[in-house]
N, C-alpha and C positions, 0 to 999 in steps of 0.2 A: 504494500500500500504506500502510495507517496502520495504526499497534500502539497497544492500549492499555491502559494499565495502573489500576486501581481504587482508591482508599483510602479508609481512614476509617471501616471498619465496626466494629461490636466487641459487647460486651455494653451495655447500659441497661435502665433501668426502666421500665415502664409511664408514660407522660407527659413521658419524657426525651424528648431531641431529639441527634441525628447529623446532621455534615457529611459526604457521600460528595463524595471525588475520585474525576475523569477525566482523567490525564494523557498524552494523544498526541503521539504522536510520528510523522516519514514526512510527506508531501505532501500540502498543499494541506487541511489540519485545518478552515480557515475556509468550507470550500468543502460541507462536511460538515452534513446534519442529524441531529442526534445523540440519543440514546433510552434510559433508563435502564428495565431490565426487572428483575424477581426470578423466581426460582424457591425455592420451600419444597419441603421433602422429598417424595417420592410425588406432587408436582404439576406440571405444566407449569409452563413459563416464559411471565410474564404481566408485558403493557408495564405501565408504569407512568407513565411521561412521558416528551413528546420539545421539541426546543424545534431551528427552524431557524438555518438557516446561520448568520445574523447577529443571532440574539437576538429576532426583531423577531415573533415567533411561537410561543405555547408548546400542550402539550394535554396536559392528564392523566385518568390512568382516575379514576372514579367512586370508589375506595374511596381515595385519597390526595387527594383536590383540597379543598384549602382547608388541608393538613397538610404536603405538600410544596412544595415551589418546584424547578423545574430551572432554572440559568442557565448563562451561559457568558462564558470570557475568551478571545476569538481571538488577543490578544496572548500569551498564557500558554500557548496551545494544550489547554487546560484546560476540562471541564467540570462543573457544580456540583448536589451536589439535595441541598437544606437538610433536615432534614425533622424535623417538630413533633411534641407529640404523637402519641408513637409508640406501638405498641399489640400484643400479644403475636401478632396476625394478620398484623403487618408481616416476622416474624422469615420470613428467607431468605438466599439469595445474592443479590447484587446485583450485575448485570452492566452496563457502558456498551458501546452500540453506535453506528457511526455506517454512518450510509447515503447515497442523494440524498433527500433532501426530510424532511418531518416527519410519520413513519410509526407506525402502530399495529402493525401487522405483524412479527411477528419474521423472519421469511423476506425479509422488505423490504431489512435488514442487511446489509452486507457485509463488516464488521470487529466482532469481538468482542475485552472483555477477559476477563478470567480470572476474575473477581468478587472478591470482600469478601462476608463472611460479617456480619451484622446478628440481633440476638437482642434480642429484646425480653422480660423476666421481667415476671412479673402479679404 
């Protein structure tokens, strides 16, 4: 069982930039591929990036890649998505999940956090 709890989200402005935390807690965190998703209002929940067990492997979707970064600290049981140049299309919840391996899939999942709420003003 791993629990996980989100941070960092909040209001900014168009071209600002947010740190979101992933803070786990529970078994075996490093063992874990981990997947940062949004859902905006009226919309499904859509991956965004995931990065493997041990750092050593990242993928992200087509509308954040070159804006976001996901990393991770196995020592900290913590994981990280930087993100740049943000954009009033980025505004959602923002949920970390972790799974086995480094997944696109939401149903791949097997632990979710609760999310952080992210808004981007134009």
């Amino acid at each position: 069982q791993v629990q996980l709890v989100e941070s960092g989200g909040g209001l900014v402005q168009a071209g600002g930039s947010l740190r979101l935390s992933c803070a786990a807690s529970g078994r075996a965190f490093g063992s874990y591929g981990m997947g940062w998703f949004r859902q905006a209002p009226g919309k499904e929940r859509e991956f965004v990036a995931t990065i493997s067990w041990n750092g050593g492997s990242t993928y992200y979707a087509v509308a954040v890649k070159g804006r976001f970064t996901i990393s991770r600290d196995n020592a900290k049981n913590t994981v990280y998505l930087e993100m740049i140049n943000l954009k009033p299309e980025d505004t959602a919840v923002y949920y970390c999940a972790a799974g086995r391996g480094t997944m696109v899939a939401v149903g791949a999942y097997l632990y979710w956090g609760q999310g952080t709420q992210v808004t981007v003003s134009s």
